[in-house]
C-alpha positions as CSV (number, residue, x, y, z in Angstrom):
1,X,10.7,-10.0,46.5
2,X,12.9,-7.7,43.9
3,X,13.8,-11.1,42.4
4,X,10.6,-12.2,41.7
5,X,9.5,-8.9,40.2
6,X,12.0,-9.0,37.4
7,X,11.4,-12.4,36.9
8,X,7.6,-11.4,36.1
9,X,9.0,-8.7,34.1
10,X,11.7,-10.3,32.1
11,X,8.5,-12.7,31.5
12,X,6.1,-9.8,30.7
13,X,8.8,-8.4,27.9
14,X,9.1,-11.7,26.5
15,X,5.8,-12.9,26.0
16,X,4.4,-11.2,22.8
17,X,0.7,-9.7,23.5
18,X,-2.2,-10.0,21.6
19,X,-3.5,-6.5,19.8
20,X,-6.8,-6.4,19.8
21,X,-9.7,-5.8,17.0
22,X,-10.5,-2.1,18.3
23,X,-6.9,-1.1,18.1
24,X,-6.5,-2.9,14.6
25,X,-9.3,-0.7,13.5
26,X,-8.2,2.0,14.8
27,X,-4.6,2.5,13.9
28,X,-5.5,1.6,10.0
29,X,-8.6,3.9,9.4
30,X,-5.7,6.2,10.5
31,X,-3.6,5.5,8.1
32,X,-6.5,5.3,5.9
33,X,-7.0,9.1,6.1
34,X,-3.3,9.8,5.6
35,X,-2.3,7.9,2.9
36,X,-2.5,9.6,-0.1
37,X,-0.5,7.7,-3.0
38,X,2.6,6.2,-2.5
39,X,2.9,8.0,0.9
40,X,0.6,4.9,2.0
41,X,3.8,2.9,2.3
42,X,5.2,5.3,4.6
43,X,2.4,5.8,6.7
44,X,2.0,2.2,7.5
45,X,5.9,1.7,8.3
46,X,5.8,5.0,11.0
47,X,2.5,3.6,12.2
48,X,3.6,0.0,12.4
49,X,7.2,-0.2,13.0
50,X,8.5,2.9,14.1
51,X,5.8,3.7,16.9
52,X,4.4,0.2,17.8
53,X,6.5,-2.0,16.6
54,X,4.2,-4.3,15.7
55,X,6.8,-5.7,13.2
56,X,10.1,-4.7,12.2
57,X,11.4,-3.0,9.6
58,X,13.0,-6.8,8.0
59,X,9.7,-8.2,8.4
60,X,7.7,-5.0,7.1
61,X,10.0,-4.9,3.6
62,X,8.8,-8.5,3.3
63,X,5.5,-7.7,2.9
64,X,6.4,-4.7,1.3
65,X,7.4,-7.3,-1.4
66,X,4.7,-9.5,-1.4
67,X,1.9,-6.7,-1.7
68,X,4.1,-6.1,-5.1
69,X,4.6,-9.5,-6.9
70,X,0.4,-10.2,-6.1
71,X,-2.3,-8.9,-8.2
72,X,-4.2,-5.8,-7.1
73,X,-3.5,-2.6,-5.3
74,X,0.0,-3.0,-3.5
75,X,-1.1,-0.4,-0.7
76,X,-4.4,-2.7,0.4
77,X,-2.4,-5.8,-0.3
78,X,0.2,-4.2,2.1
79,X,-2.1,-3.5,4.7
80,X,-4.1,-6.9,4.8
81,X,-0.7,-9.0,4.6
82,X,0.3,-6.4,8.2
83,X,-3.7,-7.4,9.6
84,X,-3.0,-10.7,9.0
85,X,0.5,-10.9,10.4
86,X,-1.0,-9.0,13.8
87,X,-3.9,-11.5,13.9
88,X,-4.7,-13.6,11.4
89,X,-7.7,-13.4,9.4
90,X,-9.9,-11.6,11.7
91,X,-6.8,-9.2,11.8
92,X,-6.6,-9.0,7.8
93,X,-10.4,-8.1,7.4
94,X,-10.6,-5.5,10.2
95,X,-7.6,-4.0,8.6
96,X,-8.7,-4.2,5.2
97,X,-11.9,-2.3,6.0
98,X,-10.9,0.3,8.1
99,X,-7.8,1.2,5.6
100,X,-10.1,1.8,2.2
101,X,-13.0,3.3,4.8
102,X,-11.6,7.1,4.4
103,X,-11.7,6.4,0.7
104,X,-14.6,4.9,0.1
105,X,-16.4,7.4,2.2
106,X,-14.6,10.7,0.5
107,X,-15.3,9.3,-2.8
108,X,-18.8,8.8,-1.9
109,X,-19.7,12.4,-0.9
110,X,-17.5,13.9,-4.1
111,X,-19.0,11.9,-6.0
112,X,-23.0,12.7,-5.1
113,X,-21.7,16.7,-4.7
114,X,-20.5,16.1,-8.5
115,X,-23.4,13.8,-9.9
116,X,-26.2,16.0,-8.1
117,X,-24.7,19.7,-8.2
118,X,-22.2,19.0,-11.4
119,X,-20.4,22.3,-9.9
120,X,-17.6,21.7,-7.3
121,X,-14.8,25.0,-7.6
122,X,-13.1,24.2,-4.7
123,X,-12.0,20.5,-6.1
124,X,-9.5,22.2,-8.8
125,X,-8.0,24.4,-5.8
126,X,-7.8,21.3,-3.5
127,X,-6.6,19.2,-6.5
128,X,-4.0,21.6,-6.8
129,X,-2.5,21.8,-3.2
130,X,-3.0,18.3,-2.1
131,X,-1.1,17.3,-5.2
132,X,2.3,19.7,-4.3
133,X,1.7,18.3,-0.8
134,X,1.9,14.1,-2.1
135,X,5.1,15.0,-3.9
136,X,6.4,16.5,-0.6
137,X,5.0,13.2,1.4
138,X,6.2,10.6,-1.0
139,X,9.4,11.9,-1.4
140,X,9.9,11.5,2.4
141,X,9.0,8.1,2.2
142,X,11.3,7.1,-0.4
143,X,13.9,8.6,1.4
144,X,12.9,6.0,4.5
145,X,12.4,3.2,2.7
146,X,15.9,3.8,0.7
147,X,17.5,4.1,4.4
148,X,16.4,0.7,4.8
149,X,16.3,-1.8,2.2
150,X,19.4,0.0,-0.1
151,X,22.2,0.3,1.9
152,X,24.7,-2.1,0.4
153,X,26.6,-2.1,-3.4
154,X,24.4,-5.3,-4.0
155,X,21.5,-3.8,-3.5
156,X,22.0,-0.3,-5.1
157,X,22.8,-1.8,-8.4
158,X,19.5,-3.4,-8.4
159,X,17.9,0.0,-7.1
160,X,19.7,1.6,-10.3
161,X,18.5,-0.8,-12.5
162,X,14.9,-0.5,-11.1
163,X,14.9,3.0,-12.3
164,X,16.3,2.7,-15.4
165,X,14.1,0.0,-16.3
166,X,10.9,1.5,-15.7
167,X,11.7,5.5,-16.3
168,X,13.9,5.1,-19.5
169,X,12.9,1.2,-21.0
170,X,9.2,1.5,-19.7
171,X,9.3,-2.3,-18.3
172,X,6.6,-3.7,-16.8
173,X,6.9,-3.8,-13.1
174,X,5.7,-7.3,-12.6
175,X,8.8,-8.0,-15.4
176,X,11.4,-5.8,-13.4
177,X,10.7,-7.7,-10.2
178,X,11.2,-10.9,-11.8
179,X,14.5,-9.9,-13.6
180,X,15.3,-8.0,-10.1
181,X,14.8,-11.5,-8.2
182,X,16.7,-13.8,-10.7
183,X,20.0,-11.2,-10.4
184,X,19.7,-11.1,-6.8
185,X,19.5,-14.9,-6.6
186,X,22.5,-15.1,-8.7
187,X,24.4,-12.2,-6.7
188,X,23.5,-14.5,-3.7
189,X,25.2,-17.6,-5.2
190,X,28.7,-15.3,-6.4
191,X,28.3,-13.9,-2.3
192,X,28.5,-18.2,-1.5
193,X,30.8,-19.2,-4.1
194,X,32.9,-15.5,-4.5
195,X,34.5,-14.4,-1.0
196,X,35.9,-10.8,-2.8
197,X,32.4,-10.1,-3.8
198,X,30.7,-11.0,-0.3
199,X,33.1,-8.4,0.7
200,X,32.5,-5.8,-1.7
201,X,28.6,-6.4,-2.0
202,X,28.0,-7.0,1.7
203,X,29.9,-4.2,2.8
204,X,26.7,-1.4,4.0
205,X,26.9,2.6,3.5
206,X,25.4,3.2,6.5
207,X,24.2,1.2,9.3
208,X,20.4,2.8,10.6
209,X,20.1,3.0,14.3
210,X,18.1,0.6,15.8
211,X,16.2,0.4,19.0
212,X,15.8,-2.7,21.0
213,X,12.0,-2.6,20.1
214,X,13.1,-2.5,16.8
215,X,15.2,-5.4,16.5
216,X,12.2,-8.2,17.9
217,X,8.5,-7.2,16.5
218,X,6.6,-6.6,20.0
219,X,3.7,-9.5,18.9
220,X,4.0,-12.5,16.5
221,X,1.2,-14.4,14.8
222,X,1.7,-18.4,15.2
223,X,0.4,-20.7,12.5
224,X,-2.3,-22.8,13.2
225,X,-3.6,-25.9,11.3
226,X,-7.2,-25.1,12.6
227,X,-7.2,-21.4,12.4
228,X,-5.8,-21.8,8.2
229,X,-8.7,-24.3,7.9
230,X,-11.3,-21.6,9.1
231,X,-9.9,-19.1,7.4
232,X,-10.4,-21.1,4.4
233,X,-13.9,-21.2,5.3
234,X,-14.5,-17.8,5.8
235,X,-12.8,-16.7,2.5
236,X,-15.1,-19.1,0.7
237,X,-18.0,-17.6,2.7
238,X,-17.1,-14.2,1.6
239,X,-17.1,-15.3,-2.0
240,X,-19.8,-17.1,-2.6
241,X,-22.1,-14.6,-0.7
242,X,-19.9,-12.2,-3.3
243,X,-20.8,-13.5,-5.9
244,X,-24.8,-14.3,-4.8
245,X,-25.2,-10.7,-4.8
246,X,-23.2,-9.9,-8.1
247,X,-25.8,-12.5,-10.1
248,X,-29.1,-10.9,-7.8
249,X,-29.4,-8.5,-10.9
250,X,-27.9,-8.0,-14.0
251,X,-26.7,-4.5,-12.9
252,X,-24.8,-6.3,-10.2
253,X,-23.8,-9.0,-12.3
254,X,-21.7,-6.7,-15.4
255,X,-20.2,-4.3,-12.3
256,X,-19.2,-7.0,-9.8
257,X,-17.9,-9.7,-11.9
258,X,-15.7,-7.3,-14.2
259,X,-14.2,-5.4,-11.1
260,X,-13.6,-8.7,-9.5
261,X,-12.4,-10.0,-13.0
262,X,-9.9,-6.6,-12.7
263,X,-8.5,-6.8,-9.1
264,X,-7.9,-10.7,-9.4
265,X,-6.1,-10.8,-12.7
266,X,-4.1,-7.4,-13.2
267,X,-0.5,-7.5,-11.7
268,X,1.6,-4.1,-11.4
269,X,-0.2,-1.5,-9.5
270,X,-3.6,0.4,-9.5
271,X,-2.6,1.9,-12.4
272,X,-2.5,-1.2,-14.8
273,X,-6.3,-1.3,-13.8
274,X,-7.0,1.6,-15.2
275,X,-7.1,1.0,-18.3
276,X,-9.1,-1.9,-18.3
277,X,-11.5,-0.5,-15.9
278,X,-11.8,1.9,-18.6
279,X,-12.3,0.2,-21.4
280,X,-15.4,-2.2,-19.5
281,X,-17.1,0.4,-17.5
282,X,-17.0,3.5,-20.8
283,X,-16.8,1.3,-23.9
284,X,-18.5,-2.1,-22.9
285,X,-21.2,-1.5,-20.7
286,X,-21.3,2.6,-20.4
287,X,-21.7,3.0,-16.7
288,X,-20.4,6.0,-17.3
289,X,-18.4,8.6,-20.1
290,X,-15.3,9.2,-21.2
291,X,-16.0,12.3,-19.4
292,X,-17.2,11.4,-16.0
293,X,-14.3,8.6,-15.7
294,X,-11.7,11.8,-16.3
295,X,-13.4,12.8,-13.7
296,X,-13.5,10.0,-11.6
297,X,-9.8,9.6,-12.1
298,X,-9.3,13.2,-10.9
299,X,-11.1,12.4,-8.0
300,X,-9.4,9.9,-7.1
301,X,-6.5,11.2,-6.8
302,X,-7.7,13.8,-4.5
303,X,-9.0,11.2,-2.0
304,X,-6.7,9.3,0.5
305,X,-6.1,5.5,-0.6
306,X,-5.1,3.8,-4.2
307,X,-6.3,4.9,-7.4
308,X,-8.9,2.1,-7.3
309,X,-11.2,3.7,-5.4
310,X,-12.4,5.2,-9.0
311,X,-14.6,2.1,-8.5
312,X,-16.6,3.6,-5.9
313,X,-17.7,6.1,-8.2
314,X,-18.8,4.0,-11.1
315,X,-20.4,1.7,-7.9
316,X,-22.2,5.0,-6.8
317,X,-23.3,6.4,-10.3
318,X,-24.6,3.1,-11.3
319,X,-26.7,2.5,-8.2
320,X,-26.2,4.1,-5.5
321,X,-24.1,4.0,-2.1
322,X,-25.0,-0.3,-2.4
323,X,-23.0,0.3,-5.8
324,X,-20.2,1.9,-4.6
325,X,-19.7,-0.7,-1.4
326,X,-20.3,-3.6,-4.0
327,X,-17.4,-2.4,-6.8
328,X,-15.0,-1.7,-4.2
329,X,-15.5,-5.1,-2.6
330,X,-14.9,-7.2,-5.7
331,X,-11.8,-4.7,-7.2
332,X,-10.2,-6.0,-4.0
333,X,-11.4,-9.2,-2.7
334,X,-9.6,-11.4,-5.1
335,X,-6.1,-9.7,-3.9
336,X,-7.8,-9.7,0.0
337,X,-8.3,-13.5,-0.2
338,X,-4.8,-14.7,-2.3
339,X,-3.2,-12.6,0.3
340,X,-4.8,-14.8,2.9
341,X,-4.0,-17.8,1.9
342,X,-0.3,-18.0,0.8
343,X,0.8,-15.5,4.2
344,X,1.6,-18.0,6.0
345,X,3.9,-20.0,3.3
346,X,5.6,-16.9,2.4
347,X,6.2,-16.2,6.1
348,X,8.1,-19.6,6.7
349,X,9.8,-19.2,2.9
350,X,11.1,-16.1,4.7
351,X,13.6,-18.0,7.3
352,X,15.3,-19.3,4.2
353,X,18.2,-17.1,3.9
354,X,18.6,-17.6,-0.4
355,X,15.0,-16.5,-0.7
356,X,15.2,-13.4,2.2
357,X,18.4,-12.5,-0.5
358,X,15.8,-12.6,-3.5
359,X,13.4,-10.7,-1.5
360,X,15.9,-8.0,-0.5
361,X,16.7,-7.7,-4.1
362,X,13.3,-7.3,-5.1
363,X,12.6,-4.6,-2.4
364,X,15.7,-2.5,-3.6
365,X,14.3,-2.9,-7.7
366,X,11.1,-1.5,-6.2
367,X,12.1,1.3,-4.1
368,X,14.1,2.4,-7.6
369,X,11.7,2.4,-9.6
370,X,9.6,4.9,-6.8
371,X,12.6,7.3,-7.8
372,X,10.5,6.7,-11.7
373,X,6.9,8.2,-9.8
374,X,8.5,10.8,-8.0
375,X,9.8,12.3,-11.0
376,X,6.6,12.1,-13.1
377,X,4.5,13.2,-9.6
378,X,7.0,16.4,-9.5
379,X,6.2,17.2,-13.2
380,X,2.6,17.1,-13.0
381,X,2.3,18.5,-9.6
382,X,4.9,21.4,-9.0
383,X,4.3,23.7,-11.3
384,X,5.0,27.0,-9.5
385,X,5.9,28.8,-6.4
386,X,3.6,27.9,-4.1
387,X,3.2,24.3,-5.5
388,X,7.0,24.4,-4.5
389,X,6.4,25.7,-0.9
390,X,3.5,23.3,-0.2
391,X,6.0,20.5,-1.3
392,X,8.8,21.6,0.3
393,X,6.6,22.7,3.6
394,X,5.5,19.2,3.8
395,X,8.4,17.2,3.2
396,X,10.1,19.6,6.0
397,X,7.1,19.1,8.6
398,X,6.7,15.7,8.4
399,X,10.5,15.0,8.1
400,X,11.4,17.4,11.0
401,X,8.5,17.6,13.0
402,X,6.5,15.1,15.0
403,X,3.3,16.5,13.5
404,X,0.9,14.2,12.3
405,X,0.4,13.8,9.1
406,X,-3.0,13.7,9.1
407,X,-2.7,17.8,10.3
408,X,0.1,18.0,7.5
409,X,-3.2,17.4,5.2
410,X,-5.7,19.1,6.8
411,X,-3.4,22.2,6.9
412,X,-2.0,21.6,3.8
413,X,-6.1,21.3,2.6
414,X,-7.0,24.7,3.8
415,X,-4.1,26.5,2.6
416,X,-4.7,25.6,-1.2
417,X,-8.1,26.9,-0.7
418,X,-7.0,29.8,0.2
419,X,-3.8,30.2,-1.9
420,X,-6.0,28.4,-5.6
């Protein structure tokens, strides 16, 4: 009787089990709420690998990559490449959604308190302290990520040059990672060809501790001729009921197409958009001033969730909540559906050891050039005692501490108004 009970067990353990759509939702409107800036990357790796590993950390820096080398925001592309990998499609849009919700919905009601009451005093103090808190936050996260995808010569040297390409050359990221995956390719071949540089290169500066959960993701995702060929369908669906409502009116028409124009076309970060979001939404069309997009952009960064969700505002401004949903759905469906479709080619790519190498290189170039934003985040950010404390304070907590971030911020929140 014992016997057969481990038996069923052994069976239970090995069998991966299917998450469902509530818990998807769930878990990323959480880390929806807690991901301000870069932090978002480390949010999703303690939510996703550390606690239920649902992948593991190899298979998290993979699409870590991808949601880098893809056009769009790199913290949604992240997330919908994790929804897919959990459970497929339907996995992808229910994470998708319930990631940008906090943002979408905090951008919403700052943006009608500013439009309708032009007089918000407790923005600048919040501004303020949830700014010295992201410093504290992403610097925790780099420190992670570092632990995990730089811990060989190889890869430091690619690290390095991340940096020093973006911080003193000011390189365009999407140029860095394709330098970063052409030297890593050829470090590969020396490791093949070169046994005293397999030695040297391969040789790790610390080994992280790993748990048995960690080592095997707790759920896979298996491809499926017929469930591609759906989603296929559905992604055409989406767009073409997209793109029925972007030509309903001519409103629609100049705010949809050009943010769907934007988020399917612009490669580097949120921050490339800018400046073309900019120049089509102030200078072409004047959805809104010079003025009100500074202010946007302000408020934006006080929000949870990429830069891009200066969209909602224009969406809201130019007509109404409808707006907002509509400019948010077309800066990031392009990215959503690309994502999508090449998943589950990239996935398969990823058993190839050469191009796991070039992926590993890329990762490490990336996490440099975070070394880059950390610096220019400090400057703007900490500029005084408390500042300091609230950074410090956070980066402590959350380092430390099993505290939630999502308290981390609330506290953090209340503090500045207090302290601004």
């Amino acid at each position: 009787m014992q016997v057969e009970t481990n038996s069923d067990h052994n069976q239970t353990l090995e069998k991966p089990r299917l998450v469902s759509f509530f818990e998807i939702a769930r878990t990323f409107l959480h880390i929806g709420f807690v991901s301000y800036s870069l932090a978002a990357l480390g949010e999703a790796k303690k939510a996703l690998v550390d606690k239920k590993h649902w992948l593991t950390d190899e298979e998290y820096l993979n699409g870590l990559a991808l949601s880098q080398l893809l056009p769009g925001a790199p913290t949604v592309n992240l997330n919908t490449y994790i929804g897919y990998f959990v459970r497929g499609f339907p996995g992808a849009l229910v994470a998708s959604i319930f990631f940008v919700i906090p943002c979408f919905l905090a951008m919403v009601a700052l943006t009608h308190l500013y439009l309708y009451y032009n007089n918000l005093p407790v923005v600048a103090a919040l501004f303020k302290g949830v700014g010295a808190l992201v410093v504290g936050l992403v610097f925790n996260t780099i420190i992670d990520l570092w632990k995990k995808g730089v811990n060989t010569l190889q890869l430091t040297i690619l690290a390095a040059a991340g940096f020093g390409m973006v911080y003193f050359l000011k390189v365009n990221i999407m140029v860095l990672l394709l330098v970063a995956g052409i030297v890593s390719l050829a470090f590969t071949f020396l490791s093949y060809k070169v046994s005293g540089w397999k030695l040297v290169m391969d040789k790790k500066f610390w080994v992280p501790k790993r748990s048995p959960q960690n080592e095997t993701s707790a759920l896979k995702f298996e491809f499926s001729r017929k469930k591609y060929v759906s989603m296929l369908i559905m992604i055409g669906v989406l767009l073409i009921l997209n793109f029925l409502i972007n030509f309903s009116s001519p409103t629609f028409r100049s705010l949809g197409n050009t943010l769907f124009g934007i988020g399917g076309l612009t490669f580097g970060s949120g921050y490339a958009m800018l400046p073309f979001i900019q120049n089509t939404m102030v200078n072409q069309f004047h959805f809104v001033t010079d003025k009100e997009f500074g202010v946007a952009l302000a408020l934006s960064l006080l929000t949870p969730g990429p830069v891009t969700v200066i969209s909602a505002f224009i969406g809201y401004k130019v007509a109404g909540i409808f707006g907002a949903a509509l400019a948010m759905a077309n800066m990031y469906l392009p990215s959503f559906a690309v994502v999508n479709i090449i998943s589950d080619l990239y996935n398969r790519a990823g058993k190839i050891e050469l191009f796991k190498m070039a992926i590993g290189g890329i990762v490490a170039a990336f996490i440099g050039t975070l070394w880059a934003v950390i610096i220019k985040l400090t400057g703007s950010s900490i500029v005084d005692l408390p500042t300091i404390g609230l950074a410090l304070a956070a980066f402590g907590v959350q380092r430390f501490t099993k505290i939630d971030t999502l308290w981390i911020i609330i506290a953090g929140a209340i503090l500045s108004c207090f302290i601004f």
